[in-house]
N, CA, C and O atoms as a Maestro MAE file, in Angstrom:
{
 s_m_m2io_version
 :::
 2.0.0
}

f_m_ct {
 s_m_title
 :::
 protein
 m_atom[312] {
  # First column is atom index #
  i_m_mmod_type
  r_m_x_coord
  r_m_y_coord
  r_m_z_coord
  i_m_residue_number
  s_m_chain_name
  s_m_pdb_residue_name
  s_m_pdb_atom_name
  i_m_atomic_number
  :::
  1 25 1.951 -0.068 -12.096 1 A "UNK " " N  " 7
  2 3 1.256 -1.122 -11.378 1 A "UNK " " CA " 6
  3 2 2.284 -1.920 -10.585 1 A "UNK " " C  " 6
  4 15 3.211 -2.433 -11.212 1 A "UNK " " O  " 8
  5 25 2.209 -2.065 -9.319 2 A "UNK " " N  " 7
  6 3 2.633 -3.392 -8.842 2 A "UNK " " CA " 6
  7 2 2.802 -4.676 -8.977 2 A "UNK " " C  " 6
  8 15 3.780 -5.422 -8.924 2 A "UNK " " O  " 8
  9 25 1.843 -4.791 -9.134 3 A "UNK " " N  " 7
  10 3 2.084 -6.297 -9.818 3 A "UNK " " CA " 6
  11 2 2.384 -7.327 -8.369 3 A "UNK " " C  " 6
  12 15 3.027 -8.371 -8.250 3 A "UNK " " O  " 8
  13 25 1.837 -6.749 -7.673 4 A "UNK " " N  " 7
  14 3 1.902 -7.437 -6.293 4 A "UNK " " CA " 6
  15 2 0.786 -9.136 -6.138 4 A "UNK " " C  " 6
  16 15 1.054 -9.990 -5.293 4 A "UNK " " O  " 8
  17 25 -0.250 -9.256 -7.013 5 A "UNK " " N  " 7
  18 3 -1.234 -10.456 -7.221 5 A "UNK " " CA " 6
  19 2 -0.845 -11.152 -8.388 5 A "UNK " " C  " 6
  20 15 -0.120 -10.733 -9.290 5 A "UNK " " O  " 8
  21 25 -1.516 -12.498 -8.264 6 A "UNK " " N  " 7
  22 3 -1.041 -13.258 -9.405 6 A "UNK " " CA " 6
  23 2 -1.908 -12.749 -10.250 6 A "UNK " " C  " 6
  24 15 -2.442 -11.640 -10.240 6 A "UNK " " O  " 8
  25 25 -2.058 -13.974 -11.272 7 A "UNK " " N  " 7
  26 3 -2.895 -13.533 -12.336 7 A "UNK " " CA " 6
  27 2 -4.399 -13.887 -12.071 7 A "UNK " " C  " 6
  28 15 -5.163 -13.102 -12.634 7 A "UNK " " O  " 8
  29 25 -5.006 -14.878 -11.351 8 A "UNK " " N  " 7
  30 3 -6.241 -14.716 -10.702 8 A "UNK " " CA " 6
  31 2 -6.738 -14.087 -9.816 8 A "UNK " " C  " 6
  32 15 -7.963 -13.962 -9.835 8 A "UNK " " O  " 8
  33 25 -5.952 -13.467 -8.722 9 A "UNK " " N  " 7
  34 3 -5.894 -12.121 -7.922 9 A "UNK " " CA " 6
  35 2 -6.649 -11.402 -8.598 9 A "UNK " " C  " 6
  36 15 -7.789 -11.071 -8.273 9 A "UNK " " O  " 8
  37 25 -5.856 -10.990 -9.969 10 A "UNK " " N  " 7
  38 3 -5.985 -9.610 -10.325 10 A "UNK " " CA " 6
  39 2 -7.361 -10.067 -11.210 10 A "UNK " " C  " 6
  40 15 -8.391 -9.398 -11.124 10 A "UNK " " O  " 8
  41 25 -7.293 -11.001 -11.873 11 A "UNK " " N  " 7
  42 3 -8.982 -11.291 -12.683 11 A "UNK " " CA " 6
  43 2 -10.235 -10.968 -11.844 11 A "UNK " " C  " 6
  44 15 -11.144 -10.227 -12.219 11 A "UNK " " O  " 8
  45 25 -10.172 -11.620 -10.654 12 A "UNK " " N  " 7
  46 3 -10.767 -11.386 -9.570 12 A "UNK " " CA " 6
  47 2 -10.997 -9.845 -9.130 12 A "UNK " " C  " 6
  48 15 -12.062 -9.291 -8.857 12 A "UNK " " O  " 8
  49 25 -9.760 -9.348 -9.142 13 A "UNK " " N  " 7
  50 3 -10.270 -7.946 -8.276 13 A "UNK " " CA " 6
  51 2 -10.710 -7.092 -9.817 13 A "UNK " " C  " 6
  52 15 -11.439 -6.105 -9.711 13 A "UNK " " O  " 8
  53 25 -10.253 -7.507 -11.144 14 A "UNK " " N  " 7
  54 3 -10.805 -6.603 -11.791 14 A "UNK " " CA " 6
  55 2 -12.593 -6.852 -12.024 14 A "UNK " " C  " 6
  56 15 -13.321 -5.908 -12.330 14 A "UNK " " O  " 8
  57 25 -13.099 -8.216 -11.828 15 A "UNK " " N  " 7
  58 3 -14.311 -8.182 -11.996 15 A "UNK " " CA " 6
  59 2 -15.015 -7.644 -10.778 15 A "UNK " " C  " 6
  60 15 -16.178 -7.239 -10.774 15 A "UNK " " O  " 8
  61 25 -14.237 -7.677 -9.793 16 A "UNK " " N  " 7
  62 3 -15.178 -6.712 -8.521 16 A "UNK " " CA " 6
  63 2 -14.977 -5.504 -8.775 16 A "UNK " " C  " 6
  64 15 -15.775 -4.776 -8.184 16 A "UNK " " O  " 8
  65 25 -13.845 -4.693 -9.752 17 A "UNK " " N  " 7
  66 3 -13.796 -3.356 -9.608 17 A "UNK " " CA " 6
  67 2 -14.889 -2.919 -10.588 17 A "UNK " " C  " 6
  68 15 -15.243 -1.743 -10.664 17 A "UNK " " O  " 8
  69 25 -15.335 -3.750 -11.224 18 A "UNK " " N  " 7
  70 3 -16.557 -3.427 -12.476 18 A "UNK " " CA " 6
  71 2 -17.718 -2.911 -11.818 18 A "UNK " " C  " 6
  72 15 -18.381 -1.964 -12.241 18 A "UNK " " O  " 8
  73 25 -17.963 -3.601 -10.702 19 A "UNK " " N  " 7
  74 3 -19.065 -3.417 -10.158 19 A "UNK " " CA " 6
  75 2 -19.027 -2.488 -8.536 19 A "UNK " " C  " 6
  76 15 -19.988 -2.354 -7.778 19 A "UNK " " O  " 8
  77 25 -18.267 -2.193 -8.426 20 A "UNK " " N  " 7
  78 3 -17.973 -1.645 -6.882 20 A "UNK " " CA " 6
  79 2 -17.292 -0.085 -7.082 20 A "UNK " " C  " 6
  80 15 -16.120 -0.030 -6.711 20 A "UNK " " O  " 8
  81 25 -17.817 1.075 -7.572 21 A "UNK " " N  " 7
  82 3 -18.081 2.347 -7.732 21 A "UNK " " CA " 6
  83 2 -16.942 2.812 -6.334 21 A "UNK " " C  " 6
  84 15 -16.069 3.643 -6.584 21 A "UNK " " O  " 8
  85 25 -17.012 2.386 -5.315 22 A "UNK " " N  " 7
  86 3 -15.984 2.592 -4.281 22 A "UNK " " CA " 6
  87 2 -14.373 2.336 -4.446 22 A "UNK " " C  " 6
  88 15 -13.401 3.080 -4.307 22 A "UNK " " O  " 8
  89 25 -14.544 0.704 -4.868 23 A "UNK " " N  " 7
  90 3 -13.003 0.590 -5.478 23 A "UNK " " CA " 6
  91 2 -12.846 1.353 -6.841 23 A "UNK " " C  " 6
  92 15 -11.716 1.264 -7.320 23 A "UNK " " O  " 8
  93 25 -13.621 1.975 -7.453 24 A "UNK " " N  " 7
  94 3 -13.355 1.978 -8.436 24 A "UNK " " CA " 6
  95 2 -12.518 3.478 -8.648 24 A "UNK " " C  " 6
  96 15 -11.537 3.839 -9.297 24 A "UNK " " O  " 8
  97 25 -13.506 4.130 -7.703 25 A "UNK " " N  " 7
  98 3 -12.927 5.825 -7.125 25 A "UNK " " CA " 6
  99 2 -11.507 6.020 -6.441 25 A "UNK " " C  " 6
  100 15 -10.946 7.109 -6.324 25 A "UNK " " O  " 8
  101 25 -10.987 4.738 -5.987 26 A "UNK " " N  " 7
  102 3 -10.024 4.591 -5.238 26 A "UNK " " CA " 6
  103 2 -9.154 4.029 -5.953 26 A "UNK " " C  " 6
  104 15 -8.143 3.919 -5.259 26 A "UNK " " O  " 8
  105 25 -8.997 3.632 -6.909 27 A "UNK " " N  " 7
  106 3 -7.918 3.049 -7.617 27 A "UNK " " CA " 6
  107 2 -7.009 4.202 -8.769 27 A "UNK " " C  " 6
  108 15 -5.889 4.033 -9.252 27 A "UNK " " O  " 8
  109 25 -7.784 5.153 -8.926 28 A "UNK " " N  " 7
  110 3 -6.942 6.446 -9.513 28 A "UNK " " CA " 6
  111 2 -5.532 6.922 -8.349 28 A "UNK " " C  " 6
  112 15 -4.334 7.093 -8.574 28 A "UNK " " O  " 8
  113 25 -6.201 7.002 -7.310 29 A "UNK " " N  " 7
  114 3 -5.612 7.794 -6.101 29 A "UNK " " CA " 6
  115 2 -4.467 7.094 -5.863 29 A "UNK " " C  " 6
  116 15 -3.394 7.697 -5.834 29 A "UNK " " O  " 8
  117 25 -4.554 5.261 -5.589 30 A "UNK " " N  " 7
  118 3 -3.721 4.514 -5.270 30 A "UNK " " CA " 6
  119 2 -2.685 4.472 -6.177 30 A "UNK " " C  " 6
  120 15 -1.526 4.368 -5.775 30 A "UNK " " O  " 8
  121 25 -3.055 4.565 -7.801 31 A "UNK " " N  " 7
  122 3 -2.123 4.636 -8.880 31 A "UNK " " CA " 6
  123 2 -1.388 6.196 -8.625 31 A "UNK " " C  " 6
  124 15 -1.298 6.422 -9.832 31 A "UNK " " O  " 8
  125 25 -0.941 7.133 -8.150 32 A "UNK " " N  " 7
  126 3 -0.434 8.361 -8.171 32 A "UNK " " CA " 6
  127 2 0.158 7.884 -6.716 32 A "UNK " " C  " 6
  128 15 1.386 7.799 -6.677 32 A "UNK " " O  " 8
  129 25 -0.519 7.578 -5.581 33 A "UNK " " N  " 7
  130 3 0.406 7.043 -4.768 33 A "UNK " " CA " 6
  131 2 1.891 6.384 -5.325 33 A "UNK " " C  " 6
  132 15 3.066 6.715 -5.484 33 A "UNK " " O  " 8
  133 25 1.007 5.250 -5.499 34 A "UNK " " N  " 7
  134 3 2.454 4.228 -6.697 34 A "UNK " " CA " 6
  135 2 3.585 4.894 -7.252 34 A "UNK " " C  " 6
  136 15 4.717 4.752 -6.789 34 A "UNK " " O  " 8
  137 25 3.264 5.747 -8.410 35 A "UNK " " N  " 7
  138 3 3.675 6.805 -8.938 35 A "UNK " " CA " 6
  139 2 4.592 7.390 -8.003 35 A "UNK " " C  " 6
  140 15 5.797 7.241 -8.210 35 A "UNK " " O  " 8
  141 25 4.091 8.203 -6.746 36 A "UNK " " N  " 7
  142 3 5.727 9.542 -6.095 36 A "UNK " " CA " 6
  143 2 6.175 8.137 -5.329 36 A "UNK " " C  " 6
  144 15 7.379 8.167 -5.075 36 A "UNK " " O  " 8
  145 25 5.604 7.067 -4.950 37 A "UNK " " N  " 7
  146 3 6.791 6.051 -3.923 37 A "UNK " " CA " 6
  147 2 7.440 5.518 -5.077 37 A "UNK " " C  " 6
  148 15 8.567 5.204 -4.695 37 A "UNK " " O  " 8
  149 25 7.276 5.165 -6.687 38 A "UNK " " N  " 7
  150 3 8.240 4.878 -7.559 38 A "UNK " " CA " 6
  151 2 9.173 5.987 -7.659 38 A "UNK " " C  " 6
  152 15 10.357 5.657 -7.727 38 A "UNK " " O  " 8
  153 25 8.865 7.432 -7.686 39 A "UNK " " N  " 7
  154 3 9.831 8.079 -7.941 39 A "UNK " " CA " 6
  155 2 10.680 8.635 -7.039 39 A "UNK " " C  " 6
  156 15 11.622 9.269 -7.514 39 A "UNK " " O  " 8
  157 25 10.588 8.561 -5.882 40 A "UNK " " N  " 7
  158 3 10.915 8.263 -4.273 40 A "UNK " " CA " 6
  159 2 12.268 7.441 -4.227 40 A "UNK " " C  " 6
  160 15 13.401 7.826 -3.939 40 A "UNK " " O  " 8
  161 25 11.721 5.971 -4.666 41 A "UNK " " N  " 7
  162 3 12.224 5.328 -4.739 41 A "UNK " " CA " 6
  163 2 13.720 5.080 -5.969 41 A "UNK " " C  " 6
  164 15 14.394 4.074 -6.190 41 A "UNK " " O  " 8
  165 25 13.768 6.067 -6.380 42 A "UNK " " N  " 7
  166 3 15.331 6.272 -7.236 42 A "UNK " " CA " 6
  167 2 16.088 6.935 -6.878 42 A "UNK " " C  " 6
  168 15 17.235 7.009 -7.319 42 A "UNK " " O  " 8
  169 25 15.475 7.765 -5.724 43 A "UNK " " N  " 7
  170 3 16.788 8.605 -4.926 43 A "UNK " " CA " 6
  171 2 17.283 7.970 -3.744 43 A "UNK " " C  " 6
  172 15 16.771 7.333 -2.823 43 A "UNK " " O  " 8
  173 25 18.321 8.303 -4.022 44 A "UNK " " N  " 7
  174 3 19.668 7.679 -3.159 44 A "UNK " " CA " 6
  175 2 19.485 8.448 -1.629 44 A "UNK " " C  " 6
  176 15 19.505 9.659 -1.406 44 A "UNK " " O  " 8
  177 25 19.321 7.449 -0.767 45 A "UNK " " N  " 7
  178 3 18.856 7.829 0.716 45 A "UNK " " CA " 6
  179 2 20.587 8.537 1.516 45 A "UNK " " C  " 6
  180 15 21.722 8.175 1.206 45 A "UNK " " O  " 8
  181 25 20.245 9.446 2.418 46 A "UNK " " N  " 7
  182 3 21.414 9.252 3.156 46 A "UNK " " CA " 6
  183 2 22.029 8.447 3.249 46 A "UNK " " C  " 6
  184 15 21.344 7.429 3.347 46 A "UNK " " O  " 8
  185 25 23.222 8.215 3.288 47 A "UNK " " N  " 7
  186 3 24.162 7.191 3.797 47 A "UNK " " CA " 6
  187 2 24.183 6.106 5.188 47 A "UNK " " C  " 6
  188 15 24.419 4.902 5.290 47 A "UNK " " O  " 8
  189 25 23.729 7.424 6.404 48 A "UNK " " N  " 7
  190 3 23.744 6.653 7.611 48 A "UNK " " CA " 6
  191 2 22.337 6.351 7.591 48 A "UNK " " C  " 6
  192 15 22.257 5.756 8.666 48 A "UNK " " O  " 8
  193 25 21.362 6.347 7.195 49 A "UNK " " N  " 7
  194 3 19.781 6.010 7.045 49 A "UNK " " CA " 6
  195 2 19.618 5.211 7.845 49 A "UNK " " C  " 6
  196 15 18.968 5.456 8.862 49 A "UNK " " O  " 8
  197 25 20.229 3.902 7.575 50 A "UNK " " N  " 7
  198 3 19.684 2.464 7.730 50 A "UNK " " CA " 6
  199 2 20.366 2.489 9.078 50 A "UNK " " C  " 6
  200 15 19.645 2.012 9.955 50 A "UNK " " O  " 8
  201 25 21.374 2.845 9.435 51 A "UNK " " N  " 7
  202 3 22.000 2.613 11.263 51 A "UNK " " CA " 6
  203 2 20.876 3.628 11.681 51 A "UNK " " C  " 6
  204 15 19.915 3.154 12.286 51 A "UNK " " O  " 8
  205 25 20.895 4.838 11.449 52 A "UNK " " N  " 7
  206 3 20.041 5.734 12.431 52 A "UNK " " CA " 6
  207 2 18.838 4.911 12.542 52 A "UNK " " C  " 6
  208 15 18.489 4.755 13.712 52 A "UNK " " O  " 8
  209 25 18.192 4.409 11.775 53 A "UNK " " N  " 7
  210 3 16.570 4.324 12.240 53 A "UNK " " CA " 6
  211 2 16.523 2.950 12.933 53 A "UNK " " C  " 6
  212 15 15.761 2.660 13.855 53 A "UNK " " O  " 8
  213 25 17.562 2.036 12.292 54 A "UNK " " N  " 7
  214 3 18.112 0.370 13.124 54 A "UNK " " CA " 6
  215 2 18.242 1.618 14.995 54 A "UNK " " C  " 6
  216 15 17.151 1.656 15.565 54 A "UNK " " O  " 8
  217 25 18.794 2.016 15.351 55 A "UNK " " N  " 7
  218 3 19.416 2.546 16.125 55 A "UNK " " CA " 6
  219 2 18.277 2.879 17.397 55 A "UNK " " C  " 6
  220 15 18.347 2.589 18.591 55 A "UNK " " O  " 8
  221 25 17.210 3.605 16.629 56 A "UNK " " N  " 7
  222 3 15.945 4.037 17.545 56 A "UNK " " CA " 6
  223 2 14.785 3.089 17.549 56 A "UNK " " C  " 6
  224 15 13.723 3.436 18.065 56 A "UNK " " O  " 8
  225 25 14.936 1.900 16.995 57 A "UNK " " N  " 7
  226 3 13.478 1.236 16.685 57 A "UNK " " CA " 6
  227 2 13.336 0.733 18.019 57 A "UNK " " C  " 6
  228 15 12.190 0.410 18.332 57 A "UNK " " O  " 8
  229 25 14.271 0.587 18.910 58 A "UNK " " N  " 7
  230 3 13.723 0.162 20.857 58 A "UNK " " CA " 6
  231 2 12.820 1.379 21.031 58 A "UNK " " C  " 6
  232 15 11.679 1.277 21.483 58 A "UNK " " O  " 8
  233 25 13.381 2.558 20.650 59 A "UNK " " N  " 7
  234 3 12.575 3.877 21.095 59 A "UNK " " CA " 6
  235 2 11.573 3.881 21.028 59 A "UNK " " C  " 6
  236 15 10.913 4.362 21.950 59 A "UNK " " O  " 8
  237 25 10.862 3.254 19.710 60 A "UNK " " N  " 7
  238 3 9.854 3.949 19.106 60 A "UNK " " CA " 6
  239 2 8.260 2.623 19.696 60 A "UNK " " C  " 6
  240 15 8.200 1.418 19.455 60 A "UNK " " O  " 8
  241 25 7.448 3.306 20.307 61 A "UNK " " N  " 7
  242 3 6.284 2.341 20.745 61 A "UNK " " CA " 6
  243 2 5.269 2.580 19.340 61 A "UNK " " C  " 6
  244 15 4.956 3.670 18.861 61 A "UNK " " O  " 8
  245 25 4.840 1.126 18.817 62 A "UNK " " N  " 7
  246 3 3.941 0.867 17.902 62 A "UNK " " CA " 6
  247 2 2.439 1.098 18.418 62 A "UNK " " C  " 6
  248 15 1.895 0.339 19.220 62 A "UNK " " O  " 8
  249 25 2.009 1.906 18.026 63 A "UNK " " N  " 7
  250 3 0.219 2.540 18.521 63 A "UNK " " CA " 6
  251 2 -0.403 1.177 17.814 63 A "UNK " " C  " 6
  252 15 0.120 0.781 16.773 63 A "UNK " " O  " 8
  253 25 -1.436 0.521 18.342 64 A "UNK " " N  " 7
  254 3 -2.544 0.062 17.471 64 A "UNK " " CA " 6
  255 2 -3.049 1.119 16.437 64 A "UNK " " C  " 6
  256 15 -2.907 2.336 16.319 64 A "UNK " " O  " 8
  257 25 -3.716 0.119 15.720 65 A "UNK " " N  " 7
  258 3 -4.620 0.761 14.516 65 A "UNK " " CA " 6
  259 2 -5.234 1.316 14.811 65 A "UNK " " C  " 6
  260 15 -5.789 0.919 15.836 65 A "UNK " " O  " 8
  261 25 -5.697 2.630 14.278 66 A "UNK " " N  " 7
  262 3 -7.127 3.363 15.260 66 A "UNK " " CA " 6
  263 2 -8.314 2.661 14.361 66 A "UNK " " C  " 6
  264 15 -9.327 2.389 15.007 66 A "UNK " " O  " 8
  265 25 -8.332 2.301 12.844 67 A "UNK " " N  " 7
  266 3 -9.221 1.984 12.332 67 A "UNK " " CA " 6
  267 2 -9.161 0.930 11.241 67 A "UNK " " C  " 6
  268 15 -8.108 0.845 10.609 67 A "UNK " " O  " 8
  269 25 -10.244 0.055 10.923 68 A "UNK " " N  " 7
  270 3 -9.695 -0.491 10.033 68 A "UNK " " CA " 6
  271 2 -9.416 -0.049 8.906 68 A "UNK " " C  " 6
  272 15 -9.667 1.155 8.957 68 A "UNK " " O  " 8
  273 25 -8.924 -0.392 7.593 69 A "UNK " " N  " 7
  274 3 -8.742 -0.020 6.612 69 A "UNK " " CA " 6
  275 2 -9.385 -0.702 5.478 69 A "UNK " " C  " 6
  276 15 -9.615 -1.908 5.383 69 A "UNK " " O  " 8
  277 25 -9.665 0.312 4.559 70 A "UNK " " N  " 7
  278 3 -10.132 -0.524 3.561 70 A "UNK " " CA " 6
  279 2 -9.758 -1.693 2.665 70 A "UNK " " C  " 6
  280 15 -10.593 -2.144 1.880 70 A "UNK " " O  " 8
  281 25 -8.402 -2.254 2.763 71 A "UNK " " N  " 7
  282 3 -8.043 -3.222 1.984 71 A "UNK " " CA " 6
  283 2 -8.698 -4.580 3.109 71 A "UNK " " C  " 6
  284 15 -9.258 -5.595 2.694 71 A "UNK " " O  " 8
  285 25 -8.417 -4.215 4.706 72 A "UNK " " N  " 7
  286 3 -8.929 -4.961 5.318 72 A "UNK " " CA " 6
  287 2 -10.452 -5.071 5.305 72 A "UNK " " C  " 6
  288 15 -10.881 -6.023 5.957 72 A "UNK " " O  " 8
  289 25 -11.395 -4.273 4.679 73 A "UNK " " N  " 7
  290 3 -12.775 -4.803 4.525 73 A "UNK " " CA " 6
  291 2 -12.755 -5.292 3.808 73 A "UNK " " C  " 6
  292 15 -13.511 -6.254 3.944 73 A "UNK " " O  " 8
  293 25 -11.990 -5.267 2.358 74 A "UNK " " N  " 7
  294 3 -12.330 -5.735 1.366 74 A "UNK " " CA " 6
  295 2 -11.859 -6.972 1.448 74 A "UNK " " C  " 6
  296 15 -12.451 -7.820 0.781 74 A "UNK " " O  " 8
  297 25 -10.983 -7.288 2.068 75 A "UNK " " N  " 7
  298 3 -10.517 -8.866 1.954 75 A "UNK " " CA " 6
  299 2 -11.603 -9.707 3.300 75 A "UNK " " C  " 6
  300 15 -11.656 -10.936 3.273 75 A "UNK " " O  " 8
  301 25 -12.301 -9.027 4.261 76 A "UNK " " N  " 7
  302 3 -13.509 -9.442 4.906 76 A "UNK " " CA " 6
  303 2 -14.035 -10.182 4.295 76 A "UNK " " C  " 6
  304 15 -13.936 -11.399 4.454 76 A "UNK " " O  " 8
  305 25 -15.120 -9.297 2.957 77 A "UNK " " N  " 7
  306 3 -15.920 -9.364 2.277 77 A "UNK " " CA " 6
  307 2 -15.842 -10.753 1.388 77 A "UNK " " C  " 6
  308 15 -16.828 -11.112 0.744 77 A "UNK " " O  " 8
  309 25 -14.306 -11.710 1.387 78 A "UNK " " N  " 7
  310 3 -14.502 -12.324 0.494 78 A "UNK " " CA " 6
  311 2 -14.969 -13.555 1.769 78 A "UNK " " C  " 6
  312 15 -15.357 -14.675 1.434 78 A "UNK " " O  " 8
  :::
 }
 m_bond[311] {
  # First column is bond index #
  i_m_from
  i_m_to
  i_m_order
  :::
  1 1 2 1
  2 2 3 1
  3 3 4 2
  4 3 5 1
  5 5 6 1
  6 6 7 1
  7 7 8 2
  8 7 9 1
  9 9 10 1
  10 10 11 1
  11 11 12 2
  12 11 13 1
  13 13 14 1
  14 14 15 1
  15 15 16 2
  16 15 17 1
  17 17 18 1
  18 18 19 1
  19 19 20 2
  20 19 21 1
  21 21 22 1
  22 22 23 1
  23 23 24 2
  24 23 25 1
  25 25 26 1
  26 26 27 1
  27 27 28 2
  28 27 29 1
  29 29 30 1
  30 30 31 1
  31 31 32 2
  32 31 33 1
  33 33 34 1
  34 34 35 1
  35 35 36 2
  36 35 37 1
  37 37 38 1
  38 38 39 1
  39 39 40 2
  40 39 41 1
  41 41 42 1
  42 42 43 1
  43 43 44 2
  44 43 45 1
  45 45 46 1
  46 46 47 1
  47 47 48 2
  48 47 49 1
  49 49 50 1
  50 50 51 1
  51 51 52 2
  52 51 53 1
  53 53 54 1
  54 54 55 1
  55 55 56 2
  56 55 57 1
  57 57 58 1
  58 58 59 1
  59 59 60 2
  60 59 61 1
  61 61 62 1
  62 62 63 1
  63 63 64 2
  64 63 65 1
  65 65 66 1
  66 66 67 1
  67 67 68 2
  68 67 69 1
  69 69 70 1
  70 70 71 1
  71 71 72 2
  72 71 73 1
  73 73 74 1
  74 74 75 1
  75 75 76 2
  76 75 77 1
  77 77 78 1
  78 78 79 1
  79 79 80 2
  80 79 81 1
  81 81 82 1
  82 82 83 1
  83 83 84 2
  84 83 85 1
  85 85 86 1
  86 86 87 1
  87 87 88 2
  88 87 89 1
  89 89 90 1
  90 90 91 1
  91 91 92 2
  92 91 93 1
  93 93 94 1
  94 94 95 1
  95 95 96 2
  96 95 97 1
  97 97 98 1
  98 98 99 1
  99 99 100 2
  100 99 101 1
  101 101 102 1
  102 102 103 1
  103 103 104 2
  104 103 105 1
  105 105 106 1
  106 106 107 1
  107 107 108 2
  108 107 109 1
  109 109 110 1
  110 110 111 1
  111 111 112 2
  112 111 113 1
  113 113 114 1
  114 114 115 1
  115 115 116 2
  116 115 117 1
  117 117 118 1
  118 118 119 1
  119 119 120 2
  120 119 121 1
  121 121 122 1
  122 122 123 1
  123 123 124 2
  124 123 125 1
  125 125 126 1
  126 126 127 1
  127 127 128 2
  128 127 129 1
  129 129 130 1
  130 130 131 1
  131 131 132 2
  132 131 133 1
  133 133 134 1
  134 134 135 1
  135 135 136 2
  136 135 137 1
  137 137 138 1
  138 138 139 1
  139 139 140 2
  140 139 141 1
  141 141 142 1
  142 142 143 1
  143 143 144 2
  144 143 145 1
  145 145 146 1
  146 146 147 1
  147 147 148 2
  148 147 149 1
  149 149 150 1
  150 150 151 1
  151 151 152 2
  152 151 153 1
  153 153 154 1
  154 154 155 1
  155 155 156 2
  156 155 157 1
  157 157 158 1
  158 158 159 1
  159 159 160 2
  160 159 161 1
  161 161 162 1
  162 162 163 1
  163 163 164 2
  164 163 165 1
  165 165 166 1
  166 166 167 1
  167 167 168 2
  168 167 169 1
  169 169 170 1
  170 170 171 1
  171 171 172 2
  172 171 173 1
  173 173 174 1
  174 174 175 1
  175 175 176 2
  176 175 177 1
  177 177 178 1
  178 178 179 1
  179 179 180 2
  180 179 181 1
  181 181 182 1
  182 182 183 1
  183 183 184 2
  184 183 185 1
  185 185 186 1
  186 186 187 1
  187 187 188 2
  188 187 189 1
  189 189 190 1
  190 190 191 1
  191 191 192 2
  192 191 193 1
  193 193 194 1
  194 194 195 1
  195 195 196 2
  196 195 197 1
  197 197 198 1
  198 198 199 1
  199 199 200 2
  200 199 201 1
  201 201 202 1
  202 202 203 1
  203 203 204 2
  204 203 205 1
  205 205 206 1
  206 206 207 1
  207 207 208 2
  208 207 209 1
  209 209 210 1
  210 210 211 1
  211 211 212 2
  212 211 213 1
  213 213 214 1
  214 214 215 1
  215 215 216 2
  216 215 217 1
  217 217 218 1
  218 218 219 1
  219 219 220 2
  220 219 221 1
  221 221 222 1
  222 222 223 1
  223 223 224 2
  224 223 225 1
  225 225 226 1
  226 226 227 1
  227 227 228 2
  228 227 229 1
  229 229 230 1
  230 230 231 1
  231 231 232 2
  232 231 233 1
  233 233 234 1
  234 234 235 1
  235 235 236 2
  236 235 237 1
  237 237 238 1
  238 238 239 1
  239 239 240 2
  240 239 241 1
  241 241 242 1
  242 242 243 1
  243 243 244 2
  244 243 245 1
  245 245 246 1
  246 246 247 1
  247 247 248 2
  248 247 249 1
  249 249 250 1
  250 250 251 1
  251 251 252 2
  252 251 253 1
  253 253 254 1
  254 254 255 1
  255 255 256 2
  256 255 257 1
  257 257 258 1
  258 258 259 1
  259 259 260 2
  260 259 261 1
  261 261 262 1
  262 262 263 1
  263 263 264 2
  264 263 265 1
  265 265 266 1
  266 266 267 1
  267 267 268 2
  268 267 269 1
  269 269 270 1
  270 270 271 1
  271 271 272 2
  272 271 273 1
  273 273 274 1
  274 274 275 1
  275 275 276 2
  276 275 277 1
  277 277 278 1
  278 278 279 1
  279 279 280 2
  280 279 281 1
  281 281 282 1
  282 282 283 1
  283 283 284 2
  284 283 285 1
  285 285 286 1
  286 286 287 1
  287 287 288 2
  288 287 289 1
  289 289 290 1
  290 290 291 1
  291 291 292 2
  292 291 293 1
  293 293 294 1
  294 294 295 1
  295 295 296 2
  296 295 297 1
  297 297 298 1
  298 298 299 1
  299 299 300 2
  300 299 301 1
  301 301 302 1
  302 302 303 1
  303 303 304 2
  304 303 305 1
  305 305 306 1
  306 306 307 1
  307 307 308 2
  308 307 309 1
  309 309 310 1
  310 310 311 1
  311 311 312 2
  :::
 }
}
């Protein structure tokens, strides 16, 4: 878990996940996400990583969103 919300955050989103069959299907998936970016996250990156990608970020043009996303409906909804 992240642990990214406080502790009423999470009271909150667990009593909406009781009732909302959508989040509820989606919160397996997000936990295994979590999961390979934790284990991702213990390997030691290239060395030059951080200059190369510092290096091209003028390059690179940011697309808009094509759609919204679901964390963004759900925070609509409140």
């Amino acid at each position: 878990m992240l642990n990214a919300v406080d502790k009423r955050e999470r009271a909150e989103f667990e009593v909406h996940l009781t009732g909302c069959p959508m989040c509820s299907a989606y919160v397996p998936a997000f936990r295994e996400v979590l999961a390979v970016y934790a284990n991702e996250a213990l390997s030691t990156p290239p060395a030059d990583l951080v200059a190369r990608a510092l290096s091209r970020v003028g390059d690179v043009r940011q697309e808009p969103p094509r759609h919204r996303g679901l964390l963004f409906k759900l925070l609509r909804r409140r």
